[in-house]
Phi, psi and omega in degrees: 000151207261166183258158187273158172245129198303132174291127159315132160338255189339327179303306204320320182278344155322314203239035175268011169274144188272177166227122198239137205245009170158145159190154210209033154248165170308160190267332151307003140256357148314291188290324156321284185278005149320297194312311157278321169297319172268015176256327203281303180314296195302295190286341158282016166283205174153154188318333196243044160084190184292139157262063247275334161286287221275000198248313184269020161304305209275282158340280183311306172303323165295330172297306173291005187270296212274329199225022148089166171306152195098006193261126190245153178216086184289138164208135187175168181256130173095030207251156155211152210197140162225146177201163161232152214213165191265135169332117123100359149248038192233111183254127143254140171216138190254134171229148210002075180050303202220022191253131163267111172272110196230084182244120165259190181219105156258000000 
């Protein structure tokens, strides 16, 4: 596999805003867990990038804290996924150009 080469600081800093590639919640609970999800990422980064277990730990329990039990959390670069999840919980997202977020409720 050929190797990637890590995006410059200045994109980076670009691209801090998520992005989001599909959902079906509502919107103001959309924007709340944007919110926990890039809250999570920043505080689990460090020079030698995110810490990608422990940052979608830290989402599903804030999820389960706040919006009840049942909250799954995927996070990784190169993933692909079918699942099925309840109306009106299913986020795919993008955070700094290439980290993938994927939080349901089943």
């Amino acid at each position: 596999m050929a190797e990637r080469k890590p995006l410059p600081a200045s994109v980076k800093k670009l691209m801090q805003k998520s992005l989001v590639k599909y959902s079906d919640m509502p919107g103001e609970r959309q924007i709340e867990i944007l919110d926990c999800i890039v809250g999570a990422i920043d505080k689990f980064s460090g020079p030698e990038g995110v810490n990608v277990e422990v940052a979608a730990r830290n989402i599903k329990d804030s999820l389960d804290k706040i919006y009840g039990s049942q909250w799954h959390c995927v996070m990784g670069r190169g993933f692909s996924f079918d699942i099925t999840a309840q109306n009106g919980t299913l986020l795919h997202c993008f955070y700094q150009g290439d980290l993938a977020i994927l939080v349901y409720k089943c």
